[in-house]
C-alpha positions in Angstrom: 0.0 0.0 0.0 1.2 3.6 -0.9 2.1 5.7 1.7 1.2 9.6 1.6 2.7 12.2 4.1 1.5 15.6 4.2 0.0 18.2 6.5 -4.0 18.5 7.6 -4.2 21.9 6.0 -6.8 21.3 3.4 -7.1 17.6 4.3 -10.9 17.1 2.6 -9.7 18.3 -0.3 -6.6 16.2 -0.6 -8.5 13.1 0.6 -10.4 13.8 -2.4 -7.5 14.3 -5.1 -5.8 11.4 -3.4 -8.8 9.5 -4.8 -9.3 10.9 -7.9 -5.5 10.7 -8.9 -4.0 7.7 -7.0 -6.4 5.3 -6.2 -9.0 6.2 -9.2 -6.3 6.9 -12.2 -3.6 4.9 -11.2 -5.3 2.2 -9.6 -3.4 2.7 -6.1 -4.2 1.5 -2.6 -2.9 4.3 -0.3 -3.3 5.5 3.2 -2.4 9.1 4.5 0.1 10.0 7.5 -1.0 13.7 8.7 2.3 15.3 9.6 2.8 18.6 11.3 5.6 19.3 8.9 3.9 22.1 6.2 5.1 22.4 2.6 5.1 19.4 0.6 4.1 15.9 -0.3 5.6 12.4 0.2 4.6 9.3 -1.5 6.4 6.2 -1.1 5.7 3.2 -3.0 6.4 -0.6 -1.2 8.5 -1.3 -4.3 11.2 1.6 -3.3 10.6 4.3 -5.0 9.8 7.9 -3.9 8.9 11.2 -4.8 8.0 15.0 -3.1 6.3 17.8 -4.2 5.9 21.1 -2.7 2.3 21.9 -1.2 2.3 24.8 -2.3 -1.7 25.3 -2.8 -3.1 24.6 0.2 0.1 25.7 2.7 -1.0 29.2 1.3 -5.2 28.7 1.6 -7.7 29.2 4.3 -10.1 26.5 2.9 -12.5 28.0 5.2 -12.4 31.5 3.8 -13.8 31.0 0.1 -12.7 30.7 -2.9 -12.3 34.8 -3.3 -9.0 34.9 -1.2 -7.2 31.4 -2.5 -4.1 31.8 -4.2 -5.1 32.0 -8.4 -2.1 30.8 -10.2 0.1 33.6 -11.9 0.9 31.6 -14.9 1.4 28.4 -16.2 5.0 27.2 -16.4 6.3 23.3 -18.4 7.3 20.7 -16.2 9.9 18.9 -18.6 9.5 15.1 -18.1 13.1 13.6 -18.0 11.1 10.0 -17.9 9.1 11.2 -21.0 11.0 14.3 -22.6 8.3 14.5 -25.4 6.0 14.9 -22.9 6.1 18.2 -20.7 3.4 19.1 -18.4 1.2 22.3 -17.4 2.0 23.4 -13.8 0.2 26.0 -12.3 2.4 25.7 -8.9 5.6 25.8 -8.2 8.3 25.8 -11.2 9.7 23.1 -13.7 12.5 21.4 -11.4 12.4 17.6 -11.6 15.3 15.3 -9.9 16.0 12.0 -9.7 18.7 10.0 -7.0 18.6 7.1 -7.3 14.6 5.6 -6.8 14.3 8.6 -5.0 12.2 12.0 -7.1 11.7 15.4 -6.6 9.3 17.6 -8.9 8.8 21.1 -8.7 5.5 21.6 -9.2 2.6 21.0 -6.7 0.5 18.9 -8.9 -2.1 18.1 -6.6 -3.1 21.6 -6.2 -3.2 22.2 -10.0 -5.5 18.7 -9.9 -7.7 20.8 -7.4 -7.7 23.8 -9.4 -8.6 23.0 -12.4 -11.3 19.6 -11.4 -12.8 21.8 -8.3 -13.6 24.8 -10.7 -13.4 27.0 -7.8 -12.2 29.8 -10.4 -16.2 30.0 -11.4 -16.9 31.2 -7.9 -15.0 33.9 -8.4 -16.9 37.3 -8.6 -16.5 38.3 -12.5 -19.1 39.3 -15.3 -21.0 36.2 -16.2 -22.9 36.0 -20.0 -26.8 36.3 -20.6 -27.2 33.2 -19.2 -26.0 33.4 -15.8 -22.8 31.3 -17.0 -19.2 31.5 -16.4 -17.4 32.1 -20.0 -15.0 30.2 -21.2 -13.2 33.6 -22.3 -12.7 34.0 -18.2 -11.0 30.7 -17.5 -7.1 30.7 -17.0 -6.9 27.5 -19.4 -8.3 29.7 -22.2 -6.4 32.3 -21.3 -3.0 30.2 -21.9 -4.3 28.4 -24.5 -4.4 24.7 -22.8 -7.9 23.9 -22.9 -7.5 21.2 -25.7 -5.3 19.2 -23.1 -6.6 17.2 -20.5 -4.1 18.3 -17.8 -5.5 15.9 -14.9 -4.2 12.9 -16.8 -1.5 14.0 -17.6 -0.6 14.8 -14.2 -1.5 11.3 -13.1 0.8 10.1 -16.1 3.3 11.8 -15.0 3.1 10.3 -10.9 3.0 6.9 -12.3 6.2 7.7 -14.4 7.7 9.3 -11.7 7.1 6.4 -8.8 7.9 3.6 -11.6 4.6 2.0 -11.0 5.1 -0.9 -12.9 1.2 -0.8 -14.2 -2.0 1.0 -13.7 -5.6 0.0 -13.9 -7.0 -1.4 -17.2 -8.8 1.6 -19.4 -10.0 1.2 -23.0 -10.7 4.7 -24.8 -14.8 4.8 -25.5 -17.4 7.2 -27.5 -19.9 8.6 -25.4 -22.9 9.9 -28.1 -25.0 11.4 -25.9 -28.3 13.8 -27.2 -30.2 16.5 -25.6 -34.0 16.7 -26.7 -35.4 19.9 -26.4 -37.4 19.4 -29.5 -38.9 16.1 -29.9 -40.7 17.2 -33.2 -40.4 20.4 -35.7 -43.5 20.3 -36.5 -46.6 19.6 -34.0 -49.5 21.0 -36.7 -50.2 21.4 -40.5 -49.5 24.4 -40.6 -46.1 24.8 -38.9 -44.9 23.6 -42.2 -45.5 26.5 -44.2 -44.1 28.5 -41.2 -40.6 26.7 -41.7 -40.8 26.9 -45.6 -41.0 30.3 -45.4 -38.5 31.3 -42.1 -36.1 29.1 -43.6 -35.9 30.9 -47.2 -35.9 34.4 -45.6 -32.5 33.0 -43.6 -30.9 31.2 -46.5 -32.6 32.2 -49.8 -33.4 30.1 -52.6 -30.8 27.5 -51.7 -32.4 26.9 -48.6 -36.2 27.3 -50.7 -34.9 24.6 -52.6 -33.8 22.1 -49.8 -37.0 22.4 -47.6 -40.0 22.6 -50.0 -39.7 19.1 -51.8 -39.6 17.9 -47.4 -42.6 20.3 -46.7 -44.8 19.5 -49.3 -43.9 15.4 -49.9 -42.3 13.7 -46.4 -44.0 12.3 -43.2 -41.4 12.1 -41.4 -40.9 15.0 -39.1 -37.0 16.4 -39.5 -36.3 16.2 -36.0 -37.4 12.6 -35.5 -33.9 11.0 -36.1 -34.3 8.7 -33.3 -34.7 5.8 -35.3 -31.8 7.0 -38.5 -29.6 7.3 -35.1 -30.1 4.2 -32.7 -29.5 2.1 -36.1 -26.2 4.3 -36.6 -25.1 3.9 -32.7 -26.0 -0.1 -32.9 -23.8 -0.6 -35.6 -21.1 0.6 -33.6 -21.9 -1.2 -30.8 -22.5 2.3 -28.6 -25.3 2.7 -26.1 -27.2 6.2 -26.9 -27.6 9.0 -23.9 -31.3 11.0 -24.5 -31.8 13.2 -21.8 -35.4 14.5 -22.2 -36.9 17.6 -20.3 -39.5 17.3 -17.9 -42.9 18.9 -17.0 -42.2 22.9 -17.2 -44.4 25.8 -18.0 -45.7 26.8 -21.9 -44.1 29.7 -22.1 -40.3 28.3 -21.0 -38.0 28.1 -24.0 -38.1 24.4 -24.5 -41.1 23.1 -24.0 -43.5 19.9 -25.0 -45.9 17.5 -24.0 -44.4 14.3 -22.5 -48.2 12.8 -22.5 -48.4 13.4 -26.4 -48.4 10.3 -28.0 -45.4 11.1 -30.3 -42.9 11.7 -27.6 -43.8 8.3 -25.1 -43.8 6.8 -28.3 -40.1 7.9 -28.8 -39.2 7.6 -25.1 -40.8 3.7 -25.3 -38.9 2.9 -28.5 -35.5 4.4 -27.2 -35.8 2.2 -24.1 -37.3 -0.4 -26.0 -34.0 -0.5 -28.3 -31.8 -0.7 -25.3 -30.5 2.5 -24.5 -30.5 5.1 -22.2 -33.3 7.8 -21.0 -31.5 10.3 -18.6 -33.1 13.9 -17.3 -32.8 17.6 -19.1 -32.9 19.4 -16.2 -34.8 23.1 -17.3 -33.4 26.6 -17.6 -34.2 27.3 -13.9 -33.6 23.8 -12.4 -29.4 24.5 -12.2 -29.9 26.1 -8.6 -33.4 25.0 -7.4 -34.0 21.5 -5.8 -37.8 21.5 -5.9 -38.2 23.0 -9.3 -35.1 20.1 -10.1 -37.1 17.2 -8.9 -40.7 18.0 -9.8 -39.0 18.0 -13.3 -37.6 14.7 -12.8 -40.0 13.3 -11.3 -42.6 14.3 -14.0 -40.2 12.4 -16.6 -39.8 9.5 -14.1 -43.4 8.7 -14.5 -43.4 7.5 -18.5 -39.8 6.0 -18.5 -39.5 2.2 -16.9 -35.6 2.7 -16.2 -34.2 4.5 -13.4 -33.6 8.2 -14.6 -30.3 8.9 -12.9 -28.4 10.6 -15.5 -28.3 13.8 -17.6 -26.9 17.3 -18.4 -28.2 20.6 -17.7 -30.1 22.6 -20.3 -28.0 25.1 -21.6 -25.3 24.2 -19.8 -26.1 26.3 -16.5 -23.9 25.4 -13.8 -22.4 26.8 -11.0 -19.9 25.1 -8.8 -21.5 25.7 -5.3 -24.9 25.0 -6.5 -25.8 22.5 -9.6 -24.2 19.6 -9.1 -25.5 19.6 -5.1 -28.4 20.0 -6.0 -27.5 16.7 -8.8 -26.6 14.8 -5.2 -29.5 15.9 -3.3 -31.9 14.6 -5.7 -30.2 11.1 -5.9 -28.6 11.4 -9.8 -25.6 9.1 -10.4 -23.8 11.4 -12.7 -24.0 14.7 -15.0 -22.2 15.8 -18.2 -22.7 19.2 -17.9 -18.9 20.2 -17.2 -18.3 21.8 -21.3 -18.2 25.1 -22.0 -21.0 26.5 -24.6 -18.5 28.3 -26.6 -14.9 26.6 -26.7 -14.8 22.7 -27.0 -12.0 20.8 -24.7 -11.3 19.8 -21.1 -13.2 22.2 -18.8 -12.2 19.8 -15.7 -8.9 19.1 -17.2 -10.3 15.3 -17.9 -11.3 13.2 -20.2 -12.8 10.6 -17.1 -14.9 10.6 -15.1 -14.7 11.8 -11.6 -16.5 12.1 -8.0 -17.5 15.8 -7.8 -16.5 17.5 -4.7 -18.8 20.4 -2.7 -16.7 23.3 -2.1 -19.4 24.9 0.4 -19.3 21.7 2.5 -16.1 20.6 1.6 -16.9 17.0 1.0 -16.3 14.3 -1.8 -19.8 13.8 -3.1 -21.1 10.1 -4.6 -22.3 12.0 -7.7 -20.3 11.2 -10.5 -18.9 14.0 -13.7 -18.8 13.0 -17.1 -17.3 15.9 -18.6 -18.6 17.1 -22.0 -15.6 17.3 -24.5 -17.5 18.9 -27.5 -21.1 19.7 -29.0 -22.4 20.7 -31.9 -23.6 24.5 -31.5 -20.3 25.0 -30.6 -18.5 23.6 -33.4 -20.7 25.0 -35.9 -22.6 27.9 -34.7 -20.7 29.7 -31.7 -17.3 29.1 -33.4 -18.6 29.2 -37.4 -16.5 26.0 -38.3 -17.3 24.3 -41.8 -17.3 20.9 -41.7 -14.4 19.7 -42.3 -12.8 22.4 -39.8 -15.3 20.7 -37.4 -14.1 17.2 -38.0 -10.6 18.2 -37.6 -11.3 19.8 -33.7 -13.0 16.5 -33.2 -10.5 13.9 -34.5 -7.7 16.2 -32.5 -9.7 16.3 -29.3 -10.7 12.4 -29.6 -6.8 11.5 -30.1 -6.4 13.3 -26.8 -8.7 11.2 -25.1 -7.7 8.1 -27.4 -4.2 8.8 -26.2 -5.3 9.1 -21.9 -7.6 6.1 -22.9 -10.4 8.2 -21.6 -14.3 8.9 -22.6 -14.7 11.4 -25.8 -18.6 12.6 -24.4 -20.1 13.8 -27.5 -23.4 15.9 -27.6 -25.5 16.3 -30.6 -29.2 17.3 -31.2 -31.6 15.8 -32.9 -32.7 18.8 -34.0 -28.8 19.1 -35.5 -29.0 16.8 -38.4 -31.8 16.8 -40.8 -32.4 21.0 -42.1 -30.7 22.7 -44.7 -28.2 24.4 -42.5 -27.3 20.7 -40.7 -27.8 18.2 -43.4 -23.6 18.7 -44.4 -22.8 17.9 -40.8 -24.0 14.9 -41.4 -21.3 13.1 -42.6 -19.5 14.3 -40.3 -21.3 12.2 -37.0 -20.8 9.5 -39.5 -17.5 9.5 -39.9 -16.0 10.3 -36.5 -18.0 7.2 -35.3 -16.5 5.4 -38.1 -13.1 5.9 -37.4 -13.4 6.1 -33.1 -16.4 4.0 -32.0 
């Protein structure tokens, strides 16, 4: 069993990376040996080996006082791996020293406090200008600002400690395709005449191209455009992927998103999903990221016409704030959310490409809830960032070799609603191909 010493300042906290990092991405048995002795950390293996690192984080915090008066890193230095020299690694603490004698190692940067940094996301407490959705933007985060969001830092780190104590193997991983699929519109068109509405909002956005495109679909198919379900479970089951369809619950008329889960349409498509195997989860609404009842009357609403547990899901629009959502996630009994993405910038918002036990920074406790980080959607790609295509399946197939590389999950979000219209049809092969050459 690994030994850890290290001082009780912040000892929650470092119980918790200690998890994450030892015993969850390196597969590590450990125990913890509070010392009285401030400053750094000392992990010593049974086979021999050692290494220190300077605590650098939390010998400078008062957990207790909030996030507004913890030390926010100045900026990011490379950690040069002397194990690995192709690979050099993102601190945020400390400097780029690393020393070896004999089995014995020294790095320079405090690791476990750029692990807390950047999984915690205690830099979205801090008071700043949020967007016009109450969100923290991606423009604000230090990763953006330094240009490492494409890198998922966290495993990285945990590569590195495994180099560094010579652990001669870590826990089996295989790299998987998450293809998960937020339904805020179930159908396009509800009535007869919503048809001719699209015909002609469609043409005064994209002309006669776009004229051309919808009317032979207004005028001759059945088929709703944004029933895909069907085009889509075939597609995932011929990759052998399970599908994630988080659905919205009971919320008032006039909310943004909003439809009937007692129309016959929509328990059809909730019944066939389930029916083919794969996964119902919950789309929490606009206001549910910060209110428990308004969360599980939603829920609960949705529970009623799905047979499976409904445990899982993301929040709609991506609302989240780290010392409310994902509490209120634990408090009404969810296994795990996917909501860690930012709207505008595709990447590693936790630093991870794996899943992770989320940790409440107001009561300072490991929580059983689980994150499954979103890596990349498709607003993003195409309509906040205005990629073609092919500019679009290039950020995917680099991101995905990131994860491939950490043997991680690539979580992937893509409406239904994102696939079968004018402006969405070329994205098509795009989905298509990605699965073909990842799933």
């Amino acid at each position: 069993m690994v030994r850890v010493l290290t001082s009780g300042r912040g000892k929650p906290e470092k119980l918790w990376l200690f998890e994450v990092l030892l015993r969850r991405r390196l597969g590590l048995d450990f125990y913890v040996e509070w010392t009285a002795e401030t400053g750094q950390y000392r992990i010593e293996t049974p086979w021999g080996s050692t290494l220190t690192l300077p605590d650098i984080f939390f010998n400078a915090v008062d957990t207790d006082a909030g996030p507004a008066l913890w030390p926010y890193p100045d900026k990011p230095f490379l950690l040069q791996n002397p194990l690995s020299p192709a690979d050099d690694i993102i601190g945020l603490y400390g400097n780029g020293s690393y020393e070896e004698e004999g089995t014995n190692a020294h790095c320079g940067a405090d690791l476990f406090g750029a692990a807390f940094f950047m999984l915690s996301r205690w830099e979205e407490c801090l008071p700043m200008s949020r967007d016009a959705h109450g969100r923290f933007p991606a423009t604000a985060s230090f990763a953006v600002k330094h240009g490492f969001l494409h890198r998922p830092v966290v495993e990285e780190y945990a590569d590195f400690l495994a180099q560094a104590l010579r652990l001669p193997g870590t826990p089996e991983r295989h790299f998987t395709v998450h293809f998960s699929c937020d339904v805020d519109h179930p159908r396009l068109w509800w009535k007869a005449p919503e048809r001719l509405r699209t015909l002609m909002g469609e043409t005064a956005r994209g002309g006669l191209p776009a004229l051309r495109w919808w009317l032979p679909r207004v005028l001759y198919e059945k088929q709703d455009p944004f029933d895909v379900f069907d085009t889509w479970l075939n597609l995932l089951e011929k990759h052998s992927l399970t599908g994630h369809f988080n659905f919205l619950g009971k919320r008032p008329r006039h909310a943004d998103a909003w439809y009937d889960l007692e129309h016959p349409e929509v328990q059809h498509t909730i019944q066939h999903i389930e029916n083919r195997g794969h996964v119902i989860g919950f789309h929490p609404s606009y206001e549910g990221w910060n209110n428990l009842s308004a969360f599980k009357a939603e829920r609960d609403n949705l529970q009623q016409w799905v047979r499976q547990p409904v445990v899982t899901g993301r929040q709609h629009y991506l609302r989240y704030h780290p010392e409310h959502t994902l509490q209120v996630w634990e408090a009404a009994g969810m296994s795990w959310d996917s909501t860690l993405g930012y709207p505008e910038a595709p990447g590693f918002r936790c630093g991870t490409c794996l899943s992770f036990p989320v940790f409440d920074l107001v009561r300072r406790q490991m929580l059983s809830l689980e994150e499954k980080p979103l890596v990349a959607m498709d607003v993003t790609l195409a309509l906040t960032q205005a990629l073609t295509p092919e500019a679009g399946m290039q950020k995917l197939y680099t991101l995905a070799r990131s994860v491939q590389k950490h043997r991680g999950e690539m979580i992937l979000l893509w409406h239904n609603s994102s696939w079968n219209t004018y402006f969405w049809a070329p994205w098509q092969p795009v989905v298509r191909a990605f699965l073909e050459d990842f799933a």
